[in-house]
N, C-alpha and C positions, 0 to 999 in steps of 0.2 A: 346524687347531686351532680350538677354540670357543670366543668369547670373550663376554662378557657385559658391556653399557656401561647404564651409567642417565648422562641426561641431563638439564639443567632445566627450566622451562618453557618460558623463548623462546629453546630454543638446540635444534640436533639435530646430534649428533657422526658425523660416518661415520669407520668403521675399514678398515685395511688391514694386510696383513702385507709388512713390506719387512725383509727379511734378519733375520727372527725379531722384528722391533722392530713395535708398533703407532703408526701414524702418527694425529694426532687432526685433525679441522679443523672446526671450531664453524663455524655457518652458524646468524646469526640475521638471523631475520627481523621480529624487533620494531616495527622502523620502515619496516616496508616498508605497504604499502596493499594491499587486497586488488582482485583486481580479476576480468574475468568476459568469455570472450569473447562477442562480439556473439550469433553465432548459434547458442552452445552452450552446452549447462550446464556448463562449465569455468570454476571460480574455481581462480583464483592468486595467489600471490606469487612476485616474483621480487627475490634480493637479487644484483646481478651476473651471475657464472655457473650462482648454484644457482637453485632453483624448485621450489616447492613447488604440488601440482596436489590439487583434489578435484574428483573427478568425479561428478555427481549425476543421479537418477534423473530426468528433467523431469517427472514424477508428485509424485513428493515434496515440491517446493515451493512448495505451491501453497497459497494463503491458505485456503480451508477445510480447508484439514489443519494449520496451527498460528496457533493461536488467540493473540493480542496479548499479549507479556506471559507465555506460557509457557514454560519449557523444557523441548523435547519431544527423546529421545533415539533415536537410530538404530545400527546396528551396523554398523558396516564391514566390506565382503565382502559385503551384498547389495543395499542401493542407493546404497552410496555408498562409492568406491574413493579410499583415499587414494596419492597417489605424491610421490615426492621424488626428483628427476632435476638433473644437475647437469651442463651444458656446455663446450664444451673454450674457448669466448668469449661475451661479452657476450651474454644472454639478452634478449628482447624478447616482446613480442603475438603476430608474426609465429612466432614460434616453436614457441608452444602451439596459435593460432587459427588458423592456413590453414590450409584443405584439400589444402594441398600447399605443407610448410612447406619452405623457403630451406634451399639446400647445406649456408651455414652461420649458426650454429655447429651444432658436431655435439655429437650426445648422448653425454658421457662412460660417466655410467652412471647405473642409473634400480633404485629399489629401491620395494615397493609394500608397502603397510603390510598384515599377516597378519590374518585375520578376525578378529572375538572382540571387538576396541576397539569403541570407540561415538565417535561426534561429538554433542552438547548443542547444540540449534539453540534461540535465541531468534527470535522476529519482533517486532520492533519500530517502532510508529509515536511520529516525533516532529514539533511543529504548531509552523509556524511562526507567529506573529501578526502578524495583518495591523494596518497602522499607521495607514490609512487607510480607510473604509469603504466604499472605491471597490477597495482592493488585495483579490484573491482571497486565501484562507485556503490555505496551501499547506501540503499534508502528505509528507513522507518517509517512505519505510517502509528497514528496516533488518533483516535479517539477522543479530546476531551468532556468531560459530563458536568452539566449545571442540571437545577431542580429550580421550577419559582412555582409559589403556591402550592406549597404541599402540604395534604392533611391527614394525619394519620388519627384511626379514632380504633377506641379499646372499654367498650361497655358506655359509660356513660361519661368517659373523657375524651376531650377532644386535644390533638399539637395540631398546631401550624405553623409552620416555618416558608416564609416568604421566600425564600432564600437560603439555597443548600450548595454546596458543591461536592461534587461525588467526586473528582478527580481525572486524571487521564490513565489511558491504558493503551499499550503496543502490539497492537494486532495481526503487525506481520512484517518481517524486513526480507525486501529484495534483491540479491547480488548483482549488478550489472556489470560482469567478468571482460566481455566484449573480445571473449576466446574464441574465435570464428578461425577453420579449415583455410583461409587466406585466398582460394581460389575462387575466383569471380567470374560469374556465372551472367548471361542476358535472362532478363524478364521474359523479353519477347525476342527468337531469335531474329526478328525481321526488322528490328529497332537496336540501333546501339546505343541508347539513351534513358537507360535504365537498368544497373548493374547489382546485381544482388551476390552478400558472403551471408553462411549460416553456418549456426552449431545445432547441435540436436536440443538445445531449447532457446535460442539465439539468432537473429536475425536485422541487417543492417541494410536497408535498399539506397542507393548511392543515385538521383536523376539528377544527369550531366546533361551540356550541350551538345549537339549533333557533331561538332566538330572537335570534343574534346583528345577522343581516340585517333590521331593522326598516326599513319603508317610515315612517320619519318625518326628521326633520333635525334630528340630534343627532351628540353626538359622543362617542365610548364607549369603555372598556378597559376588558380581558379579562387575566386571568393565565391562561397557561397552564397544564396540569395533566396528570394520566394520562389522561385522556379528553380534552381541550380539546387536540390537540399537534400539532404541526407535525415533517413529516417530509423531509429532504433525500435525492436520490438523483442519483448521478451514472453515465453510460455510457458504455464505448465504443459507434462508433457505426458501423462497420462492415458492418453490416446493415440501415442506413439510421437516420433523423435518428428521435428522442424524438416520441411526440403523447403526445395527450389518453388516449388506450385506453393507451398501454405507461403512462405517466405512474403512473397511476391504478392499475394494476395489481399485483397484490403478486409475480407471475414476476417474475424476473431475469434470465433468457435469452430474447431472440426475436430464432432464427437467430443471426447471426453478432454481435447489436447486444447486449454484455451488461453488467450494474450493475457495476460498479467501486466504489461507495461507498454507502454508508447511514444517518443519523446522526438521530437522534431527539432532537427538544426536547418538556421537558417542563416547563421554566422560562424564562420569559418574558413580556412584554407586549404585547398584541394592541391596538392602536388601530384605529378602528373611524370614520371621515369619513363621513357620509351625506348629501347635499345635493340638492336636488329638482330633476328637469331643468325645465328652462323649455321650453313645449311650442308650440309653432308658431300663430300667432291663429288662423291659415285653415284649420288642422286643429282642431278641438275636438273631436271624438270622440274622438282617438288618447288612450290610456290614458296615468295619470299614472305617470312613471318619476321612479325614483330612483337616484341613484350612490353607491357606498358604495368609500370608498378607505379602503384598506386596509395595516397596516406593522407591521412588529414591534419591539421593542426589547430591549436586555437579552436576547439569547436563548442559551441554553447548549445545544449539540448534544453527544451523546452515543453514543459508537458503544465495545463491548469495553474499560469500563474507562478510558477517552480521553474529555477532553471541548475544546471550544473556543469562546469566546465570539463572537458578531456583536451589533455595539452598536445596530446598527442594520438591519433587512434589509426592504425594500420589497417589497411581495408583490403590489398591483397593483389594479386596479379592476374590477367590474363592476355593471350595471344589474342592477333587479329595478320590478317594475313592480307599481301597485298594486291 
Protein backbone atom coordinates (compact mmCIF):
# COMPACT_ATOMS: atom_id res chain seq x y z
CA UNK A 1 0.00 0.00 0.00
CA UNK A 2 1.00 3.61 -0.60
CA UNK A 3 0.94 5.93 1.78
CA UNK A 4 1.59 9.69 1.61
CA UNK A 5 3.05 11.59 4.96
CA UNK A 6 3.97 15.53 4.82
CA UNK A 7 6.07 16.38 7.72
CA UNK A 8 7.40 19.75 9.33
CA UNK A 9 10.33 21.53 9.14
CA UNK A 10 12.65 20.18 11.73
CA UNK A 11 11.12 16.79 12.03
CA UNK A 12 11.27 13.79 9.37
CA UNK A 13 8.63 10.96 10.12
CA UNK A 14 9.60 7.45 8.71
CA UNK A 15 6.79 4.95 8.11
CA UNK A 16 6.24 1.32 8.21
CA UNK A 17 3.52 -1.14 7.96
CA UNK A 18 3.10 -3.48 10.92
CA UNK A 19 -0.11 -5.52 10.88
CA UNK A 20 -1.86 -3.02 8.63
CA UNK A 21 -1.18 -0.12 11.35
CA UNK A 22 1.44 2.67 10.28
CA UNK A 23 4.06 3.13 12.87
CA UNK A 24 5.27 6.97 13.04
CA UNK A 25 8.79 8.03 14.67
CA UNK A 26 9.66 11.77 14.42
CA UNK A 27 13.48 12.24 14.29
CA UNK A 28 14.39 15.74 14.82
CA UNK A 29 17.38 17.11 14.48
CA UNK A 30 17.01 20.70 15.49
CA UNK A 31 19.53 20.73 18.14
CA UNK A 32 21.78 18.60 16.74
CA UNK A 33 25.09 20.61 14.93
CA UNK A 34 26.06 19.93 11.85
CA UNK A 35 29.18 18.59 11.34
CA UNK A 36 31.70 17.24 8.19
CA UNK A 37 34.13 14.47 7.85
CA UNK A 38 37.72 15.49 7.85
CA UNK A 39 38.70 14.13 4.55
CA UNK A 40 35.30 14.08 2.69
CA UNK A 41 32.67 16.16 1.48
CA UNK A 42 30.20 14.51 4.09
CA UNK A 43 28.05 16.85 6.34
CA UNK A 44 25.97 15.37 8.92
CA UNK A 45 23.95 15.34 11.70
CA UNK A 46 23.31 12.82 13.93
CA UNK A 47 20.56 12.71 16.68
CA UNK A 48 21.24 9.19 18.51
CA UNK A 49 20.55 6.40 16.21
CA UNK A 50 19.46 8.42 13.23
CA UNK A 51 21.59 10.63 10.79
CA UNK A 52 21.08 12.57 8.43
CA UNK A 53 23.97 12.70 5.48
CA UNK A 54 24.67 15.25 2.37
CA UNK A 55 26.86 14.32 0.30
CA UNK A 56 28.49 17.12 -2.02
CA UNK A 57 30.11 17.56 -5.13
CA UNK A 58 33.91 18.82 -3.88
CA UNK A 59 33.60 21.13 -7.08
CA UNK A 60 30.63 22.81 -5.88
CA UNK A 61 31.81 24.42 -2.70
CA UNK A 62 34.12 26.27 -3.52
CA UNK A 63 34.21 30.16 -2.86
CA UNK A 64 34.23 31.33 -6.41
CA UNK A 65 31.15 29.73 -7.08
CA UNK A 66 29.10 31.41 -4.19
CA UNK A 67 29.37 34.70 -3.77
CA UNK A 68 29.01 36.19 0.21
CA UNK A 69 25.77 36.71 1.08
CA UNK A 70 23.87 34.84 -1.80
CA UNK A 71 21.54 32.17 -1.88
CA UNK A 72 22.54 29.99 -4.56
CA UNK A 73 20.24 26.92 -5.39
CA UNK A 74 21.13 23.27 -6.43
CA UNK A 75 19.12 20.20 -7.24
CA UNK A 76 19.45 17.12 -5.68
CA UNK A 77 20.30 14.09 -7.74
CA UNK A 78 23.19 15.64 -9.51
CA UNK A 79 25.59 17.15 -7.13
CA UNK A 80 24.49 16.80 -4.19
CA UNK A 81 22.73 13.42 -2.71
CA UNK A 82 20.71 13.85 0.24
CA UNK A 83 20.37 10.44 2.69
CA UNK A 84 18.72 9.71 5.87
CA UNK A 85 20.05 6.38 7.52
CA UNK A 86 19.10 5.28 10.92
CA UNK A 87 21.21 2.65 13.06
CA UNK A 88 20.32 -0.45 15.18
CA UNK A 89 22.81 1.87 18.30
CA UNK A 90 24.35 4.88 19.11
CA UNK A 91 25.61 6.68 15.88
CA UNK A 92 29.09 8.49 15.76
CA UNK A 93 32.11 10.08 13.21
CA UNK A 94 33.24 6.75 12.95
CA UNK A 95 30.30 5.67 11.43
CA UNK A 96 29.95 8.02 8.51
CA UNK A 97 33.96 9.01 8.12
CA UNK A 98 36.11 5.77 8.00
CA UNK A 99 37.14 4.25 5.14
CA UNK A 100 36.22 1.20 6.73
CA UNK A 101 33.56 2.04 9.12
CA UNK A 102 33.34 -0.39 12.75
CA UNK A 103 31.00 -3.74 12.90
CA UNK A 104 28.95 -1.62 14.82
CA UNK A 105 26.48 -0.16 14.94
CA UNK A 106 24.71 -1.49 11.91
CA UNK A 107 22.69 0.28 9.29
CA UNK A 108 18.91 -0.33 10.01
CA UNK A 109 17.76 1.21 7.06
CA UNK A 110 18.87 4.19 4.72
CA UNK A 111 16.38 5.90 2.44
CA UNK A 112 17.90 8.71 -0.26
CA UNK A 113 15.93 11.71 -0.98
CA UNK A 114 14.45 11.40 -5.00
CA UNK A 115 15.78 14.06 -7.58
CA UNK A 116 13.79 17.14 -8.44
CA UNK A 117 14.22 18.81 -4.52
CA UNK A 118 16.78 21.56 -4.36
CA UNK A 119 19.09 22.55 -1.35
CA UNK A 120 19.41 26.74 -0.84
CA UNK A 121 23.23 27.06 0.02
CA UNK A 122 24.28 30.49 1.63
CA UNK A 123 28.12 31.33 2.29
CA UNK A 124 28.73 33.36 4.87
CA UNK A 125 31.49 35.44 6.41
CA UNK A 126 31.25 36.68 10.04
CA UNK A 127 34.62 39.19 11.54
CA UNK A 128 35.46 38.87 14.59
CA UNK A 129 36.98 42.25 16.09
CA UNK A 130 39.86 42.40 17.28
CA UNK A 131 40.17 44.20 20.77
CA UNK A 132 43.60 44.98 20.63
CA UNK A 133 45.67 46.28 17.90
CA UNK A 134 48.25 43.64 18.36
CA UNK A 135 45.06 40.85 18.11
CA UNK A 136 44.75 39.40 14.34
CA UNK A 137 41.16 40.28 12.66
CA UNK A 138 39.79 36.76 12.64
CA UNK A 139 37.24 35.83 10.14
CA UNK A 140 34.75 32.76 9.99
CA UNK A 141 33.24 31.63 6.92
CA UNK A 142 29.98 29.75 7.29
CA UNK A 143 27.93 27.75 5.15
CA UNK A 144 24.12 27.79 5.86
CA UNK A 145 21.84 24.75 4.43
CA UNK A 146 18.09 24.80 3.62
CA UNK A 147 16.16 21.65 1.69
CA UNK A 148 12.62 22.58 -0.23
CA UNK A 149 10.77 19.75 -1.66
CA UNK A 150 12.18 16.81 -0.62
CA UNK A 151 11.29 13.33 -1.09
CA UNK A 152 12.61 10.49 0.27
CA UNK A 153 10.94 7.11 -0.73
CA UNK A 154 11.49 3.38 0.95
CA UNK A 155 9.51 0.46 -1.02
CA UNK A 156 6.33 1.45 -1.40
CA UNK A 157 6.29 4.70 1.15
CA UNK A 158 6.78 7.88 0.18
CA UNK A 159 8.01 11.46 2.85
CA UNK A 160 7.90 14.70 1.74
CA UNK A 161 8.80 17.51 3.38
CA UNK A 162 8.43 20.86 1.70
CA UNK A 163 10.76 22.35 3.99
CA UNK A 164 13.87 21.17 5.79
CA UNK A 165 16.56 22.94 7.42
CA UNK A 166 19.95 21.26 7.66
CA UNK A 167 21.72 24.01 9.58
CA UNK A 168 25.10 25.95 9.23
CA UNK A 169 28.61 24.64 9.27
CA UNK A 170 32.26 26.67 9.74
CA UNK A 171 34.31 25.74 7.03
CA UNK A 172 37.36 27.58 7.80
CA UNK A 173 38.61 30.71 9.83
CA UNK A 174 41.31 33.09 8.58
CA UNK A 175 43.84 35.02 10.92
CA UNK A 176 44.57 38.41 9.40
CA UNK A 177 47.80 38.90 11.85
CA UNK A 178 48.94 41.99 9.51
CA UNK A 179 52.72 40.85 10.96
CA UNK A 180 54.60 42.21 8.03
CA UNK A 181 58.93 42.62 8.09
CA UNK A 182 58.05 46.62 8.15
CA UNK A 183 60.43 47.43 5.30
CA UNK A 184 58.81 48.85 2.15
CA UNK A 185 59.85 47.84 -0.86
CA UNK A 186 58.72 49.65 -4.79
CA UNK A 187 56.58 47.58 -7.09
CA UNK A 188 58.18 49.08 -9.69
CA UNK A 189 61.69 50.64 -9.10
CA UNK A 190 60.83 53.32 -11.85
CA UNK A 191 57.55 54.43 -9.92
CA UNK A 192 57.44 55.63 -6.52
CA UNK A 193 53.73 55.18 -6.30
CA UNK A 194 53.23 51.98 -5.29
CA UNK A 195 54.80 50.66 -2.05
CA UNK A 196 54.61 47.02 -0.98
CA UNK A 197 55.35 45.14 2.99
CA UNK A 198 55.10 41.22 3.11
CA UNK A 199 55.37 38.17 5.39
CA UNK A 200 55.76 34.85 4.16
CA UNK A 201 52.04 34.55 3.79
CA UNK A 202 51.11 38.19 3.99
CA UNK A 203 50.94 41.00 1.83
CA UNK A 204 49.83 44.80 1.95
CA UNK A 205 50.33 47.01 -1.39
CA UNK A 206 50.06 50.74 -0.20
CA UNK A 207 49.27 53.26 -4.03
CA UNK A 208 50.13 56.64 -2.96
CA UNK A 209 50.46 59.90 -4.75
CA UNK A 210 53.49 60.82 -6.88
CA UNK A 211 54.27 63.39 -4.35
CA UNK A 212 53.63 61.68 -1.20
CA UNK A 213 57.57 60.68 -0.67
CA UNK A 214 58.90 64.24 -0.42
CA UNK A 215 62.86 64.34 0.44
CA UNK A 216 62.07 67.06 3.06
CA UNK A 217 61.39 66.67 6.99
CA UNK A 218 57.83 67.08 7.61
CA UNK A 219 55.12 65.33 8.77
CA UNK A 220 52.13 64.62 6.52
CA UNK A 221 48.55 62.89 6.10
CA UNK A 222 46.85 61.56 3.45
CA UNK A 223 43.07 60.18 3.25
CA UNK A 224 42.59 57.52 1.51
CA UNK A 225 40.53 57.26 -1.53
CA UNK A 226 39.54 55.27 -5.05
CA UNK A 227 42.94 55.98 -6.27
CA UNK A 228 45.13 56.72 -3.10
CA UNK A 229 44.20 52.87 -1.40
CA UNK A 230 45.70 50.30 0.22
CA UNK A 231 45.28 46.68 -0.59
CA UNK A 232 45.49 43.49 1.88
CA UNK A 233 46.15 39.99 0.62
CA UNK A 234 46.54 36.79 2.44
CA UNK A 235 47.95 33.09 1.05
CA UNK A 236 48.38 29.86 1.63
CA UNK A 237 51.72 29.02 1.26
CA UNK A 238 52.38 25.73 0.10
CA UNK A 239 54.15 26.56 -2.86
CA UNK A 240 56.65 28.38 -1.01
CA UNK A 241 56.77 31.82 1.30
CA UNK A 242 54.96 35.45 -0.27
CA UNK A 243 57.99 38.18 -2.03
CA UNK A 244 58.01 41.22 -3.48
CA UNK A 245 57.03 39.80 -7.27
CA UNK A 246 53.82 37.46 -5.98
CA UNK A 247 53.26 40.49 -3.43
CA UNK A 248 52.87 42.95 -5.98
CA UNK A 249 51.33 40.98 -8.45
CA UNK A 250 47.53 40.85 -9.34
CA UNK A 251 47.60 36.47 -9.98
CA UNK A 252 46.26 34.57 -7.27
CA UNK A 253 47.75 31.36 -7.98
CA UNK A 254 51.59 30.37 -8.20
CA UNK A 255 51.79 26.84 -8.18
CA UNK A 256 50.55 25.31 -5.14
CA UNK A 257 51.08 28.84 -2.99
CA UNK A 258 47.44 30.64 -3.55
CA UNK A 259 45.39 34.10 -2.25
CA UNK A 260 43.04 33.06 0.45
CA UNK A 261 41.90 36.63 1.06
CA UNK A 262 41.68 40.12 -0.57
CA UNK A 263 40.24 43.27 1.08
CA UNK A 264 40.51 46.86 -0.20
CA UNK A 265 40.56 50.12 1.71
CA UNK A 266 39.52 53.01 0.44
CA UNK A 267 38.86 54.91 3.70
CA UNK A 268 41.41 55.89 5.96
CA UNK A 269 44.45 57.91 7.20
CA UNK A 270 47.86 57.61 5.77
CA UNK A 271 50.62 59.30 8.11
CA UNK A 272 53.45 60.08 6.46
CA UNK A 273 57.24 60.67 9.20
CA UNK A 274 59.98 61.96 7.13
CA UNK A 275 63.29 62.69 8.84
CA UNK A 276 66.72 63.31 7.24
CA UNK A 277 69.42 60.64 7.89
CA UNK A 278 72.39 61.91 9.53
CA UNK A 279 75.23 60.98 7.13
CA UNK A 280 78.76 59.85 8.17
CA UNK A 281 81.65 63.10 8.52
CA UNK A 282 84.31 61.02 6.67
CA UNK A 283 81.89 60.33 3.90
CA UNK A 284 80.73 63.51 2.42
CA UNK A 285 80.05 62.62 -1.01
CA UNK A 286 77.53 59.97 -0.06
CA UNK A 287 74.09 61.42 -1.15
CA UNK A 288 71.64 62.94 1.36
CA UNK A 289 68.89 60.20 2.36
CA UNK A 290 65.89 60.52 3.81
CA UNK A 291 63.49 58.19 5.99
CA UNK A 292 59.87 58.37 5.72
CA UNK A 293 57.78 56.17 8.19
CA UNK A 294 54.95 55.36 7.31
CA UNK A 295 51.15 54.13 9.24
CA UNK A 296 47.69 54.13 8.76
CA UNK A 297 44.70 54.83 10.91
CA UNK A 298 41.05 54.49 10.87
CA UNK A 299 41.22 52.14 7.88
CA UNK A 300 37.95 50.18 6.69
CA UNK A 301 38.83 47.10 4.54
CA UNK A 302 36.31 45.99 2.22
CA UNK A 303 35.93 42.61 0.55
CA UNK A 304 31.89 41.30 -1.12
CA UNK A 305 29.72 43.57 0.82
CA UNK A 306 31.77 42.76 4.39
CA UNK A 307 33.87 45.38 5.84
CA UNK A 308 36.13 45.50 9.06
CA UNK A 309 37.91 48.30 10.74
CA UNK A 310 41.94 48.37 11.80
CA UNK A 311 42.41 51.40 14.11
CA UNK A 312 45.62 51.36 13.62
CA UNK A 313 47.91 49.34 11.00
CA UNK A 314 51.89 50.09 10.73
CA UNK A 315 52.98 49.77 7.17
CA UNK A 316 56.80 50.31 7.61
CA UNK A 317 59.73 52.42 6.46
CA UNK A 318 61.89 53.19 3.66
CA UNK A 319 64.74 55.58 2.44
CA UNK A 320 64.68 57.58 -0.69
CA UNK A 321 67.65 59.61 -1.37
CA UNK A 322 68.09 63.09 -2.56
Amino acid sequence: MKRLLSVGMLALIFSSCNDGDIVYKELNFENQAVQKCYDKDLYYKINAKDMMILKVDPNLLIDSNLKLGEEKTFEIGTSLELIYRTYDEMADSKSICESLPPAKPVVVSEMMANPGGTALIVRDLRIQKNELITEPTVLNYFYTINFRDISFKDGDTNINQTKLYFGEYKYKTNNLTFNFDGIIKFCDETKATRLVVNSATEAMVLNIAADVLKNEEKTVSFSLSETENLNYKAYTISGGAIDQVKACSDETVFGETIQIENWNATTGTLKVVTTKVIQPENNPEQKVEYLHKLSLENVVFNKEGKSFVRDVVPFGEITTQL
